[in-house]
N, C-alpha and C positions, 0 to 999 in steps of 0.2 A: 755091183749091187749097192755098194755103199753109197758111190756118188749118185745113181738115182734116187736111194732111202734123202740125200744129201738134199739135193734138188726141188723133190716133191715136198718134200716140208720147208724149206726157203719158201718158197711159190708161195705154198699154202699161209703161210706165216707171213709174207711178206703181206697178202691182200686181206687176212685180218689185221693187219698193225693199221695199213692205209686206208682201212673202210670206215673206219674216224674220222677221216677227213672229208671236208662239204664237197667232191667232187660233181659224186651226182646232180647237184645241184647245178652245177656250172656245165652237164653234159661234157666231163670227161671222164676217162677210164678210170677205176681205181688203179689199175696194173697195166703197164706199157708192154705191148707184144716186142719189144727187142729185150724184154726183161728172161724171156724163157731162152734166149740163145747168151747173154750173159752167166744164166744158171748152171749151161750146160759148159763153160769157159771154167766157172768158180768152183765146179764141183766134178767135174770130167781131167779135167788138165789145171791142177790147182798150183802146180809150179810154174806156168806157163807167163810170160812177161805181159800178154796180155790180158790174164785174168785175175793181176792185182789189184788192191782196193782200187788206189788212185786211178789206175787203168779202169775201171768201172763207172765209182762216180765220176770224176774226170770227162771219161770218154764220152757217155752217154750224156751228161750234163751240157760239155759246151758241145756238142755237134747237134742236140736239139736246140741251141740257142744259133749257131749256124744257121739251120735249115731253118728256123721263124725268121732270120735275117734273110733267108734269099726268098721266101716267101713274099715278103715286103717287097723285095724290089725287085725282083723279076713277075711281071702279073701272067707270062707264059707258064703253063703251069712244067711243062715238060723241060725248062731252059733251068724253071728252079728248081726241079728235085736234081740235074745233072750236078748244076752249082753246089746245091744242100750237100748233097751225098762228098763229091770231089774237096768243097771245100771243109767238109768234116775229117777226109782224110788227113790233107795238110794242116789244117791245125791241131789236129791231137796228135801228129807227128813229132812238130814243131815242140808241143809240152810234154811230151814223154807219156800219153795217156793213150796209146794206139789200142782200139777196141772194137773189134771187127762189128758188134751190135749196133755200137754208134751209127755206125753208116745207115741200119734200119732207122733209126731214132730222130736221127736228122731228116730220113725221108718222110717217114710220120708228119712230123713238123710240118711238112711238104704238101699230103694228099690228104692228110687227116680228115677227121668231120670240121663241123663247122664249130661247134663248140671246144675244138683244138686252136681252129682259125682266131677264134675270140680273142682263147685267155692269153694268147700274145708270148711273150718272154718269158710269162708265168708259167708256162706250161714246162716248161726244160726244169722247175723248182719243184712245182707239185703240179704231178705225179712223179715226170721223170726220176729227179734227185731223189726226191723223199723214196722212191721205189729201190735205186740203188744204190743208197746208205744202209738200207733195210736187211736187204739182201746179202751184204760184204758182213755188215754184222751178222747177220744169222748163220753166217756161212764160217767167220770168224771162230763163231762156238761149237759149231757142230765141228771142224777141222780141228778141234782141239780136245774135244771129246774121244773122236777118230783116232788119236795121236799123228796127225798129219801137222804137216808145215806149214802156213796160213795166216796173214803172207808169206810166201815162201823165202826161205832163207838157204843160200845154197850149203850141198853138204861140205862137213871137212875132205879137203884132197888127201889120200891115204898115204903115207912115208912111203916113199919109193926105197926099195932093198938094194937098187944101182945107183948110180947118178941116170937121170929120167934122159930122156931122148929128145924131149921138146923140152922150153919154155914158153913161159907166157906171151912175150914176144912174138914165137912163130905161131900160136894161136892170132894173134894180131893182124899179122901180114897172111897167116892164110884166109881169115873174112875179108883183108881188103881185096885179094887176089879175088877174089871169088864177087864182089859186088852183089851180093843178094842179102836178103833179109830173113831170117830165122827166127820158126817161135821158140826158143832158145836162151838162156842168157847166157852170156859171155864166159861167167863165171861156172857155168853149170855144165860147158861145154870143158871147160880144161877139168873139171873133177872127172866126167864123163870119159874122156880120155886118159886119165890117170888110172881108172878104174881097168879099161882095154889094158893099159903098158901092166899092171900087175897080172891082171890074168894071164899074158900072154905069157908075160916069164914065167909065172906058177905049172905052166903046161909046159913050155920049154925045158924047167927042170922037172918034169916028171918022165921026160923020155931020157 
């Protein structure tokens, strides 16, 4: 309930901040549609690595400047949304801003109207940007209000009562073992596990 209360008012809030701005005029959106699946990142899963600011503005930012690049230069309209989307993967990789809405954002870029086609580079600044500063802010206060974490900060690891069973190390080598990618942080994965080793012994010693 909260993160929808969270959400509906970011939105709401985000497209009265931006309705200031001359877009209409230019025949573009106040509000970018990869904005409402960013909302549901920033206020659904607010620890999540990908629903930090920079992950937001970042994400959504340069992979709409992506997709008006492969715009340009692919005139297949099917060969650039591939490009758009692929090449917005790898480079918000690349910067640490990985944002699963990007990928919409960048396609936008892509199939948009014609008043999207226009405003060129500009378009990734206003609306996209100006949408997801809006939003990280709004979401900033209202997660603070909530007494949530935002951006997230992971918690303290609890005093282990033994010496602990793992370190940070075998946390290390078991994501390399494993080659996959987690919405996760690294850090948030060994408090997460430290949390398991207490309980287990707190049940251990109660039999």
């Amino acid at each position: 309930m909260i993160a929808s209360l969270g959400a509906a008012i970011a939105i709401a809030l985000t497209i009265v901040v931006c309705a200031g701005l001359p877009l209409s005029a230019m025949d573009l959106p106040i509000i970018v549609a990869p904005l409402g699946a960013s909302a549901v990142l920033v206020f659904a899963v607010p620890s999540s690595p990908l629903a930090q600011p920079w992950a937001v503005v970042g994400g959504n930012t340069i992979s709409t400047l992506i997709g008006v690049w492969a715009f340009n230069l692919f005139p297949d309209i099917t060969l650039a949304a591939g490009v758009a989307v692929g090449g917005a993967i790898l480079v918000m990789s690349l910067l640490r801003c990985l944002h699963p809405p990007g990928g919409a954002a960048a396609l936008t870029a892509v199939i948009g109207s014609q008043g999207i086609h226009a405003a060129g580079y500009s378009f990734a600044f206003a609306p996209v940007a100006i949408n997801s500063i809006a939003l990280v802010s709004i979401a900033m206060f209202f997660h603070r209000m909530t007494t949530h974490s935002y951006p997230h900060v992971p918690a303290l690891t609890p005093e282990p009562r033994v010496p602990r069973a793992f370190h940070s190390s075998d946390i290390d080598a078991a994501l390399e073992d494993m080659h996959e990618s987690f919405d996760i942080s690294r850090e948030d994965i060994e408090v997460l596990l430290a949390h398991v080793e207490r309980h287990a012994l707190m049940k251990s010693q109660r039999r």
